[in-house]
KEGU-932341 format. One record per residue (C-alpha): residue number from 0; x, y, z. Coordinates in nm, 3 decimals, always signed. Layout:
BEGIN
<atom resi="NUM" east="X" north="Y" up="Z"/>
...
# end
This chain:
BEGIN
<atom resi="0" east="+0.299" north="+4.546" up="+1.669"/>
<atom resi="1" east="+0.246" north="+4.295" up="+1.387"/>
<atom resi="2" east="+0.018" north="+4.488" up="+1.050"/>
<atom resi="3" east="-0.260" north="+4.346" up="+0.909"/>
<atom resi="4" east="-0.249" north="+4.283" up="+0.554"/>
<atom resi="5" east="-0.604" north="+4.292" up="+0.423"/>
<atom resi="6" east="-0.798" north="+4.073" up="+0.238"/>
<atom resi="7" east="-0.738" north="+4.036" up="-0.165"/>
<atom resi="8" east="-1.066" north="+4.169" up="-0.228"/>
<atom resi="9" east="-1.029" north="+4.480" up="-0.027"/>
<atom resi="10" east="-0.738" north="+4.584" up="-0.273"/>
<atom resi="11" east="-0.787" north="+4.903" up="-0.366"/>
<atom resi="12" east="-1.040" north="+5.027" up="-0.138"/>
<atom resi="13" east="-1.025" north="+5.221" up="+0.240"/>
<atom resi="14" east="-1.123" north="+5.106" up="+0.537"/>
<atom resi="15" east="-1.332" north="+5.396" up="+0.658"/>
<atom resi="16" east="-1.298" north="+5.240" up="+1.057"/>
<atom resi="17" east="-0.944" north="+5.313" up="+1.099"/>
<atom resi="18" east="-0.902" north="+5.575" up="+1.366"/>
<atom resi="19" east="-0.619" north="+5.700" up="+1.036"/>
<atom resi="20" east="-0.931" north="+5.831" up="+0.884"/>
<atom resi="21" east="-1.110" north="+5.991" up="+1.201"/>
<atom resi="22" east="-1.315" north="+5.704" up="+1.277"/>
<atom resi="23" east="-1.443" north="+5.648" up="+1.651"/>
<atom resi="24" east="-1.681" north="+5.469" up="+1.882"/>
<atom resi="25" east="-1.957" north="+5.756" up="+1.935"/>
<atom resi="26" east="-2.164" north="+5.521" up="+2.162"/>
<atom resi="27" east="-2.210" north="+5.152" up="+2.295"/>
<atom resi="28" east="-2.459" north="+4.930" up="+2.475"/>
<atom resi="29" east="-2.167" north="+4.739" up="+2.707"/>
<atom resi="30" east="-1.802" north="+4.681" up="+2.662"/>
<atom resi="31" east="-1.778" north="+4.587" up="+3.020"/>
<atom resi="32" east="-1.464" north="+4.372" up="+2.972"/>
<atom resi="33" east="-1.298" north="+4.508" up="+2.664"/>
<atom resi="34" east="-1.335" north="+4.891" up="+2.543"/>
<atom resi="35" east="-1.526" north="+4.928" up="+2.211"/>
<atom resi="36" east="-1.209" north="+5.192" up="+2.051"/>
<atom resi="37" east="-0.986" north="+4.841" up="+2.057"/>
<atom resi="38" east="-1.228" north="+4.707" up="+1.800"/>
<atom resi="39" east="-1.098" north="+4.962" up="+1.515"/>
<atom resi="40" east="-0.719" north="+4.969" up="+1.592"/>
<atom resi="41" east="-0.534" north="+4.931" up="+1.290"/>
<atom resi="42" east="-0.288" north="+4.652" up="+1.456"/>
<atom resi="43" east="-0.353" north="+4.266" up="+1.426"/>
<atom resi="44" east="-0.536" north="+4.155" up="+1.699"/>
<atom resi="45" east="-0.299" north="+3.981" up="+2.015"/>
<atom resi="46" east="-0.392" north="+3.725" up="+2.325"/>
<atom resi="47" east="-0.217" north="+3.807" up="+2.641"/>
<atom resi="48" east="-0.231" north="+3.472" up="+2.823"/>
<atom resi="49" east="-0.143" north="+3.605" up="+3.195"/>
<atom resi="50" east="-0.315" north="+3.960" up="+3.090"/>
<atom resi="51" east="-0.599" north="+4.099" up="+3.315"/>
<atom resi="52" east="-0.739" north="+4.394" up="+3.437"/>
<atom resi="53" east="-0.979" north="+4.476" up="+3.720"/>
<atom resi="54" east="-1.299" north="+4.329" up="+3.511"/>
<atom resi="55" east="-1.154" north="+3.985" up="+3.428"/>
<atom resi="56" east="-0.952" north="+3.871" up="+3.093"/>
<atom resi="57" east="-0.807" north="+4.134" up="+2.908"/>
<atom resi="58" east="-0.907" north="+4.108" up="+2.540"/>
<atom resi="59" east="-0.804" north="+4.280" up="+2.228"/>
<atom resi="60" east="-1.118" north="+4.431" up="+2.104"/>
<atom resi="61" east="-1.485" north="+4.479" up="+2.200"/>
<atom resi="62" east="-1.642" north="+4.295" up="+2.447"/>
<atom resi="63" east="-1.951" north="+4.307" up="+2.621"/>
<atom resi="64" east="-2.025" north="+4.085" up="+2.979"/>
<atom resi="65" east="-2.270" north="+3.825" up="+3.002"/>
<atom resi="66" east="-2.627" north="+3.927" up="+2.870"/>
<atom resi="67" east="-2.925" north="+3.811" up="+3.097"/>
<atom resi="68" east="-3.178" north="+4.052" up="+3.050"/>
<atom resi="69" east="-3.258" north="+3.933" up="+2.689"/>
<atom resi="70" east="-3.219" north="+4.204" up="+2.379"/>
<atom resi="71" east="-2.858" north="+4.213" up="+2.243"/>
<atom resi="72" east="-2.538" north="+4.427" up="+2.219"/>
<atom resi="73" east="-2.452" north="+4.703" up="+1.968"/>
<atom resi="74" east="-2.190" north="+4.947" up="+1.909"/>
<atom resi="75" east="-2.234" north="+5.278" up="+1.681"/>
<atom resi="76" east="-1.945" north="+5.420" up="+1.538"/>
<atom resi="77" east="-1.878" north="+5.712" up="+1.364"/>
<atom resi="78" east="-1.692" north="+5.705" up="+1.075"/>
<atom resi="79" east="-1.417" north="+6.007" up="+1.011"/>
<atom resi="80" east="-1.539" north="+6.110" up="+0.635"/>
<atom resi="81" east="-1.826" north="+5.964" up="+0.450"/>
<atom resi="82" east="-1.799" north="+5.692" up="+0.263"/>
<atom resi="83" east="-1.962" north="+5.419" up="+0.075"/>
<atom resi="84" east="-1.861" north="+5.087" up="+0.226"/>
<atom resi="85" east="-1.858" north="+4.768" up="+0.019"/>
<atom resi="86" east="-1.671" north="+4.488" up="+0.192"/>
<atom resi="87" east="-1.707" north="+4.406" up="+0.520"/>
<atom resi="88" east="-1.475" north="+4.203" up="+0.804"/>
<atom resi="89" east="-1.593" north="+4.094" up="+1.150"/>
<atom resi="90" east="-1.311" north="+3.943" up="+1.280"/>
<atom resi="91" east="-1.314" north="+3.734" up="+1.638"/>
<atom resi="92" east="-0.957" north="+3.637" up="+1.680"/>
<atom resi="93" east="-0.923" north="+3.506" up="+2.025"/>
<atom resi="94" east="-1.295" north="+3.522" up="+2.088"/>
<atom resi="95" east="-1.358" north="+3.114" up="+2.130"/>
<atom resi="96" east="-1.579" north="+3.075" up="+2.383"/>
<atom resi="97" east="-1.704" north="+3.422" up="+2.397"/>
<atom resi="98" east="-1.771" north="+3.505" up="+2.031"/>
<atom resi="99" east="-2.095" north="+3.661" up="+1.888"/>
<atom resi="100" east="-2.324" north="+3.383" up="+1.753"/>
<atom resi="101" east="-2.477" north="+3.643" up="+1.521"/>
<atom resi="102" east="-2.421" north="+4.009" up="+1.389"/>
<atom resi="103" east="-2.571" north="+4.249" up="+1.142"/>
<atom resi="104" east="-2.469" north="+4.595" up="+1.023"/>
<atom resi="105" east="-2.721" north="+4.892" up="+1.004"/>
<atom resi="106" east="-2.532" north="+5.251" up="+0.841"/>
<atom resi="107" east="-2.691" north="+5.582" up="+0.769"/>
<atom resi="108" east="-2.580" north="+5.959" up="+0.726"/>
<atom resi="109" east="-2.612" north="+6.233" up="+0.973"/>
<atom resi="110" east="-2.477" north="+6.562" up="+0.870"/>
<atom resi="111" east="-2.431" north="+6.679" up="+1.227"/>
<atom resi="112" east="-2.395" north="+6.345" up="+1.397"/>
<atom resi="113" east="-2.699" north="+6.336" up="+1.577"/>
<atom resi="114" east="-2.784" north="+5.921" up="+1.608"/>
<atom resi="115" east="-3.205" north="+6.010" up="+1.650"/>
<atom resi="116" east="-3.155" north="+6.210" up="+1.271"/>
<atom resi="117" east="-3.009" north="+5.864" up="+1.127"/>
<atom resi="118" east="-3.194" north="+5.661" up="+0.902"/>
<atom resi="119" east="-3.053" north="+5.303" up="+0.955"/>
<atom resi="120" east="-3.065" north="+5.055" up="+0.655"/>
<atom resi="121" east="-2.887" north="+4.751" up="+0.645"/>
<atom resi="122" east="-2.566" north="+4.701" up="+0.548"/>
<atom resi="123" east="-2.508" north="+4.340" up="+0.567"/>
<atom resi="124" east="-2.789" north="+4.109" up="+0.687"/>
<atom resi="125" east="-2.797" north="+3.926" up="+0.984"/>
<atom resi="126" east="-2.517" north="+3.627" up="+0.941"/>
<atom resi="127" east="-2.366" north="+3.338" up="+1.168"/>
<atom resi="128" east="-2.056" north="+3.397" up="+1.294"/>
<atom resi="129" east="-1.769" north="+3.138" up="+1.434"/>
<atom resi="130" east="-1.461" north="+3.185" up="+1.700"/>
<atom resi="131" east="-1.188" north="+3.303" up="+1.647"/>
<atom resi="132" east="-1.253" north="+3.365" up="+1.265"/>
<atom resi="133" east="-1.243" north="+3.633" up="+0.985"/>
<atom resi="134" east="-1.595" north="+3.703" up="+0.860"/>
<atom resi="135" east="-1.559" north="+3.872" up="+0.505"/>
<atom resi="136" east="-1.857" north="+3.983" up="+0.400"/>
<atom resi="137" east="-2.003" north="+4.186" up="+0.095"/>
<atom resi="138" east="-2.301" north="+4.506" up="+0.219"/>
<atom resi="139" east="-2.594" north="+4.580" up="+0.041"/>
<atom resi="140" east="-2.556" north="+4.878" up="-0.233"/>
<atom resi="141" east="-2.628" north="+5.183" up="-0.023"/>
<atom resi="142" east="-2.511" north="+5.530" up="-0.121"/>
<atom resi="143" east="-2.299" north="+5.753" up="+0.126"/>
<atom resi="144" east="-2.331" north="+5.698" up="+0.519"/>
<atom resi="145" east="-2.129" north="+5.829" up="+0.797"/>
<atom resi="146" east="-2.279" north="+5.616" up="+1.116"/>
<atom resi="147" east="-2.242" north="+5.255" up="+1.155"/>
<atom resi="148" east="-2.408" north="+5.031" up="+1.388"/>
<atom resi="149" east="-2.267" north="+4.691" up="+1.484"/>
<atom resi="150" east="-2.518" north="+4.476" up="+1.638"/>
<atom resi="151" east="-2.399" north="+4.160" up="+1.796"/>
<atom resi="152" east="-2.661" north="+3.852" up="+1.913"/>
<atom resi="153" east="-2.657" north="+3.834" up="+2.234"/>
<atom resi="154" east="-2.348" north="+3.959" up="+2.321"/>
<atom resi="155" east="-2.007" north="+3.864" up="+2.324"/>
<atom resi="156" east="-1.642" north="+3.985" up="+2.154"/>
<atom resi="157" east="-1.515" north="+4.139" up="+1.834"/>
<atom resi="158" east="-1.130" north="+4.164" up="+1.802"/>
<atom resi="159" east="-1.191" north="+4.410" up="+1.483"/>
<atom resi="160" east="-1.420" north="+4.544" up="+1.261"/>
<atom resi="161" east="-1.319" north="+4.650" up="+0.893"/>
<atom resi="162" east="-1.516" north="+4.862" up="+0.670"/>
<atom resi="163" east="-1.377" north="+4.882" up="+0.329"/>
<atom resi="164" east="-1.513" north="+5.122" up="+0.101"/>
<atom resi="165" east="-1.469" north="+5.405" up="-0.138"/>
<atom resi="166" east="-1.428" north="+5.787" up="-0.002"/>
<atom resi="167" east="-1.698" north="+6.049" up="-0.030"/>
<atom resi="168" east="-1.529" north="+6.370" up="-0.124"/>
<atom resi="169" east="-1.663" north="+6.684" up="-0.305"/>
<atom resi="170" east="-1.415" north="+6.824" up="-0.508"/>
<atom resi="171" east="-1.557" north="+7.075" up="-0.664"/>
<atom resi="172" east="-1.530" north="+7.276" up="-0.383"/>
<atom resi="173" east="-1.121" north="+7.226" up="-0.432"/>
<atom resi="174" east="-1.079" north="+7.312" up="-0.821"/>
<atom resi="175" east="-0.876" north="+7.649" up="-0.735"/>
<atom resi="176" east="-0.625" north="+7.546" up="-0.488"/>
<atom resi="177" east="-0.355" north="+7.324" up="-0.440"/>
<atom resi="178" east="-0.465" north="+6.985" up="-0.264"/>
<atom resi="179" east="-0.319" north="+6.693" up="-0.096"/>
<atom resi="180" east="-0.416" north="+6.436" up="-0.405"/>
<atom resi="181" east="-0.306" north="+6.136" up="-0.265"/>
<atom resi="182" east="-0.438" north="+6.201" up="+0.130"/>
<atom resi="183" east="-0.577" north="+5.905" up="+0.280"/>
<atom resi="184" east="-0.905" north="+6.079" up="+0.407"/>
<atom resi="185" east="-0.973" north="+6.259" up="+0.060"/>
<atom resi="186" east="-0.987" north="+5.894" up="-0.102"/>
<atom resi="187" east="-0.597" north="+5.826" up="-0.192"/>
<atom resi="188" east="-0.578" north="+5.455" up="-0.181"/>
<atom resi="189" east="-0.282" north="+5.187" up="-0.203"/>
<atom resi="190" east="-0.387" north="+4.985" up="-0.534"/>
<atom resi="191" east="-0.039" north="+4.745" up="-0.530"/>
<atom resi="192" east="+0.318" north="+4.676" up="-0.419"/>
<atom resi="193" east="+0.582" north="+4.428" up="-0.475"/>
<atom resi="194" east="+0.662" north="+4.440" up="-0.092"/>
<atom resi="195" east="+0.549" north="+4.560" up="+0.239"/>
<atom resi="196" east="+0.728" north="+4.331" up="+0.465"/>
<atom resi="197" east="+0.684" north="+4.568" up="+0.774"/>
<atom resi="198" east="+0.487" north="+4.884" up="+0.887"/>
<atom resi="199" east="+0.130" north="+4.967" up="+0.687"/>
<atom resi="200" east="+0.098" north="+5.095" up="+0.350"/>
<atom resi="201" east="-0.173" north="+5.287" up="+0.419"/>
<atom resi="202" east="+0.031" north="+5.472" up="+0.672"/>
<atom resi="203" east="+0.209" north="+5.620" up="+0.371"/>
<atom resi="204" east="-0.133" north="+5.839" up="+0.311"/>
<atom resi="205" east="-0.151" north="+5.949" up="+0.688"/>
<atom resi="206" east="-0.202" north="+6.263" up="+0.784"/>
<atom resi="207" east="+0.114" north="+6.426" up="+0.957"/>
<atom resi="208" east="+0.443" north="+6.276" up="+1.034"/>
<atom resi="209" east="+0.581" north="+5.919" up="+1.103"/>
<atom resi="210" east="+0.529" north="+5.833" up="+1.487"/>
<atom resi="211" east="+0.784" north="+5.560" up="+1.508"/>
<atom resi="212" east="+0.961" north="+5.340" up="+1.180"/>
<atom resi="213" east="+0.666" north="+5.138" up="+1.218"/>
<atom resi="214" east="+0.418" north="+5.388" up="+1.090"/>
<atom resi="215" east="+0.485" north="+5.412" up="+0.752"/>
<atom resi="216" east="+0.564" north="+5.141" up="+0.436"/>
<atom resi="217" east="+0.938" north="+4.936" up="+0.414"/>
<atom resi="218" east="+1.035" north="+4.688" up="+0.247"/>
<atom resi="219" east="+1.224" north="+4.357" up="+0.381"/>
<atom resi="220" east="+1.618" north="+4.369" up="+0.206"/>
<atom resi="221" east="+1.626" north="+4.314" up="-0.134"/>
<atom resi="222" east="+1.876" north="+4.011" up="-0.226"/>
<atom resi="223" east="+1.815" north="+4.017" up="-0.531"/>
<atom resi="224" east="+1.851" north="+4.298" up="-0.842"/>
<atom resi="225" east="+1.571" north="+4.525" up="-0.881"/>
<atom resi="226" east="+1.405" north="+4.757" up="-0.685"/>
<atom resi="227" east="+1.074" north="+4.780" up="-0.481"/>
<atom resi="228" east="+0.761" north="+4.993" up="-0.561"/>
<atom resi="229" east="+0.416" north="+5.056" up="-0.460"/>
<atom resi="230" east="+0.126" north="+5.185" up="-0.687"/>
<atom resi="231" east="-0.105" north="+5.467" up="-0.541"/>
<atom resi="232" east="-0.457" north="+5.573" up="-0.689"/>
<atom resi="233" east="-0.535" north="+5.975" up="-0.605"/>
<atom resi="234" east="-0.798" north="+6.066" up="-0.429"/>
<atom resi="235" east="-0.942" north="+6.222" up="-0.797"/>
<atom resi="236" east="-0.802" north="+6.347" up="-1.146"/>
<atom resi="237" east="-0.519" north="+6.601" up="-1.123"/>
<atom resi="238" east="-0.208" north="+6.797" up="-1.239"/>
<atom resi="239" east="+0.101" north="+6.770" up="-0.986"/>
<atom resi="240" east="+0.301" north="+7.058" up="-0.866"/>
<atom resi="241" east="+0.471" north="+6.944" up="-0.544"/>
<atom resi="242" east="+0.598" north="+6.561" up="-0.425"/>
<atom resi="243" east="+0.686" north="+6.543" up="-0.089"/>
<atom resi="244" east="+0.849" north="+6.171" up="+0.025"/>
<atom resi="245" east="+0.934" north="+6.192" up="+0.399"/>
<atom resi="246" east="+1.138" north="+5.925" up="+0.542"/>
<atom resi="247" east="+1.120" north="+6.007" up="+0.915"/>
<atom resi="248" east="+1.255" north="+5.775" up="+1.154"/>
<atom resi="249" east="+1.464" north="+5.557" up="+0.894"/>
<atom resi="250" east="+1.803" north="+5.609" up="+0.910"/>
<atom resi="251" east="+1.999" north="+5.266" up="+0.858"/>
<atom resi="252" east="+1.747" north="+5.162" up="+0.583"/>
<atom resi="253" east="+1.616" north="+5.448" up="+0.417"/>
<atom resi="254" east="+1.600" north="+5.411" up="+0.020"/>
<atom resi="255" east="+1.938" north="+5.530" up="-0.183"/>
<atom resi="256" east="+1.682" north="+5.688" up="-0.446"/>
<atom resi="257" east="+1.353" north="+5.713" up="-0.577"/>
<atom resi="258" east="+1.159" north="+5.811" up="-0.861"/>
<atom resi="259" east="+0.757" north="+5.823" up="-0.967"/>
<atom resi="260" east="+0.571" north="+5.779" up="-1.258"/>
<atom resi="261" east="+0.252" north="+5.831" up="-1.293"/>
<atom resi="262" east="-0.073" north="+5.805" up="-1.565"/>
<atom resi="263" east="-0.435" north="+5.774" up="-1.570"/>
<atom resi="264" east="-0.624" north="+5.447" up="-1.539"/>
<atom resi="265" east="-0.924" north="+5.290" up="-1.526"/>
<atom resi="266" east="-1.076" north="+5.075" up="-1.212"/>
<atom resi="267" east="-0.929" north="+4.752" up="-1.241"/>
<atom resi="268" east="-0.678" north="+4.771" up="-1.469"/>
<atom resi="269" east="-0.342" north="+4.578" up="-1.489"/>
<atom resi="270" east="-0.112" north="+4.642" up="-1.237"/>
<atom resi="271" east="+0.203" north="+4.495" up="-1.422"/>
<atom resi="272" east="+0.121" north="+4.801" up="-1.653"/>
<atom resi="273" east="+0.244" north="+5.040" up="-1.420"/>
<atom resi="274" east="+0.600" north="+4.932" up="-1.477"/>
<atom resi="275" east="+0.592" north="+5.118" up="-1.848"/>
<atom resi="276" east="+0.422" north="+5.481" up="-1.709"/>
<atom resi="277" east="+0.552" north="+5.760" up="-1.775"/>
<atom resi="278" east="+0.782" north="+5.910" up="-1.557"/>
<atom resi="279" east="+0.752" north="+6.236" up="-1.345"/>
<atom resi="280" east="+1.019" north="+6.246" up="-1.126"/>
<atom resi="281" east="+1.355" north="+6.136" up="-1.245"/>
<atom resi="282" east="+1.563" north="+5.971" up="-0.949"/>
<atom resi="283" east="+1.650" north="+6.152" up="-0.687"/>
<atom resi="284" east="+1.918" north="+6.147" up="-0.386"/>
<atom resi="285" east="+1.724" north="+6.038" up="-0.051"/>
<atom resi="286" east="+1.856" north="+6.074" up="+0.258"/>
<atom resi="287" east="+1.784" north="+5.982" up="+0.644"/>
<atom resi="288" east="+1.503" north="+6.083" up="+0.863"/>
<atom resi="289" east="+1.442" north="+6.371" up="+0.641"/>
<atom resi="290" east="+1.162" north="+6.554" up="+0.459"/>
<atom resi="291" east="+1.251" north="+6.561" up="+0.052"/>
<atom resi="292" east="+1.054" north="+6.828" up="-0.145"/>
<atom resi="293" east="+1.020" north="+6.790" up="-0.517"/>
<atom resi="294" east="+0.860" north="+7.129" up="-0.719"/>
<atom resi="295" east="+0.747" north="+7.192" up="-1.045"/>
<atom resi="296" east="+1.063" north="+7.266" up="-1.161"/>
<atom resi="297" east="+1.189" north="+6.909" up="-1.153"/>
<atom resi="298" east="+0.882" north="+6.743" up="-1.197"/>
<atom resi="299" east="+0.774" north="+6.683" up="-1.544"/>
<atom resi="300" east="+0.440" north="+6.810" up="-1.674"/>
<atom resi="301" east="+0.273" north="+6.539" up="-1.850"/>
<atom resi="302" east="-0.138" north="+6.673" up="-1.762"/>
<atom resi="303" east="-0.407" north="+6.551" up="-1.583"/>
<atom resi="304" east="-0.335" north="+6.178" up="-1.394"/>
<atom resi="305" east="-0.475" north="+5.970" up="-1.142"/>
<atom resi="306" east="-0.259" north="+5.739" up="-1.040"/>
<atom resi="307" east="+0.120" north="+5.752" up="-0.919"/>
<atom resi="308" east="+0.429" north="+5.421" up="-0.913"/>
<atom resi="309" east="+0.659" north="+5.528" up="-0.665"/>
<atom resi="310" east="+0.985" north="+5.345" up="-0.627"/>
<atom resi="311" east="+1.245" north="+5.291" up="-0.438"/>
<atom resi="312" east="+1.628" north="+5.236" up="-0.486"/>
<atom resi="313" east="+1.690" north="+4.978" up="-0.422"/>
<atom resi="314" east="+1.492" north="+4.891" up="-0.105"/>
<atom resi="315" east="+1.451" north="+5.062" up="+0.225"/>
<atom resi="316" east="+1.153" north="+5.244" up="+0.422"/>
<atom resi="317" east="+0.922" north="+5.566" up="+0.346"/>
<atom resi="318" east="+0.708" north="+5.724" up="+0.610"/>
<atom resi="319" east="+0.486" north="+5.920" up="+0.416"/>
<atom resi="320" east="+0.421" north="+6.029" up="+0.044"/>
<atom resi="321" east="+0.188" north="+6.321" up="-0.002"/>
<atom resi="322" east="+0.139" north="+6.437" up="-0.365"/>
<atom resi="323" east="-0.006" north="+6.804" up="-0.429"/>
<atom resi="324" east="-0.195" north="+6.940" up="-0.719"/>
<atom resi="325" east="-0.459" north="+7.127" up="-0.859"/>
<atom resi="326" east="-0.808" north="+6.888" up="-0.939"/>
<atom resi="327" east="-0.907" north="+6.841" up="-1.293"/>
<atom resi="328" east="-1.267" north="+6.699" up="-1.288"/>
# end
């Protein structure tokens, strides 16, 4: 499957609709010829020419049939933690003559996901939309929400829906123990890298291990001298006692070595910066298809950070990076 590489502006922030976060479709008006869940699949859209199925073309995404009864389409969806969503993309590749004229996006938050306890406000107002087209769009300030309804006017197809945003986690409640810092669905986030020629970054955050060498972050051969890297910001503010780098399912192009260094930053700052951090973790041996544990006693205790550099030696691929600490609010 080809990745997606999202837009510029979405640098830094999750999108809450990837199933990778716990994200599905709790309900939907129609998807008569394509099944709403294909709408938040993390892959890049595909057209099957020859490709059909019992109800007609088979389409990569959402799609509703023919509305004649007047009103219009929607599809709720419930996202997999809260969050609060600030870029959005309604993207109709391959939709050309069966696109959505119009959309608009209501959210709202329902601690025990009951849809008649949701207050919708509007995300992002009602907009045109073209075929076969990314539509990036900015929301409306709202705070937290957990539901999301996609209307579409009449009807029609979406190939995928994005919803970048910022995670909603209470860590207070997580002072005493020893968390995941970097997790995906506690608001880790990929902030930069010098390469990500195959697989998805943002499978490096995932919860559990690698499925295949495609789920996780690699790096096309370097030619050159150097070595590759990728910058991740933690989910909050912490101390590190345990780096785990798991490179499950490469074996002819895992990295030789890696190290980390790590520091604490502000929103927006320089990436080239991350170059001079300090480091944590000297280099280390990796090896193939293989879970590498790093403790205390190797990693060097340099207080409080938020945001880790890991690189790689001199290339190669990682499935999954998961760094554990104790939160310092």
């Amino acid at each position: 499957m080809e990745k997606e590489t999202p837009p510029s502006e979405a640098m830094g922030l999750v999108n809450l609709a990837s199933p990778r976060m716990g994200t599905e479709i709790h309900s939907v008006s129609d998807d008569f010829f394509a099944e709403a869940p294909r709408m938040l699949q993390d892959t890049i859209p595909v057209f099957v020419p020859d490709k059909f199925d019992d109800n007609g073309k088979w389409m990569d995404g959402w799609e509703s049939r023919r509305r004649r009864q007047g009103g219009h389409d929607w599809c709720i969806i419930k996202l997999g933690v809260p969050g609060v969503i600030r870029l959005v993309d309604i993207n109709t590749a391959h939709f050309t003559g069966n696109y959505p004229p119009g959309a608009m996006i209501e959210a709202g938050h329902s601690a025990d996901g009951d849809i008649s306890k949701v207050e919708w406000k509007t995300l992002v107002d009602q907009v045109d939309l073209g075929p076969d087209s990314h539509h990036i769009l900015p929301t409306n300030t709202l705070g937290p929400v957990n539901m999301v309804r996609l209307n579409i006017y009449p009807d029609g197809g979406v190939a995928r829906l994005r919803l970048f945003g910022d995670v909603n986690y209470d860590w207070e409640n997580e002072k005493s123990d020893i968390c995941e810092l970097s997790a995906l669905k506690l608001g880790g986030c990929i902030l930069g890298y010098n390469d990500a020629h195959y697989g998805d970054v943002n499978a490096l955050l995932s919860e559990g291990r690698g499925l295949t060498m495609g789920d996780g972050w690699e790096t096309r051969r370097r030619r050159e001298p150097g070595n590759d890297w990728i910058v991740v910001q933690l989910g909050t503010t912490g101390t590190i006692d345990e780096i785990e780098i798991d490179t499950a399912h490469f074996k002819g192009n895992f990295p030789d070595m890696c190290s980390i260094q790590a520091a604490v930053v502000e929103k927006g700052f320089d990436l080239n910066l991350a170059e001079k951090w300090k480091e944590i973790l000297p280099k280390q041996k990796l090896s193939a298809d293989a879970i590498h544990t790093f403790s205390s006693e190797i990693i060097k205790d340099f207080g409080p950070v938020n945001a880790i550099r890991l690189n790689i030696y001199p290339d190669g691929g990682v499935s999954r990076l998961r760094v554990l600490g104790r939160v310092e609010l």
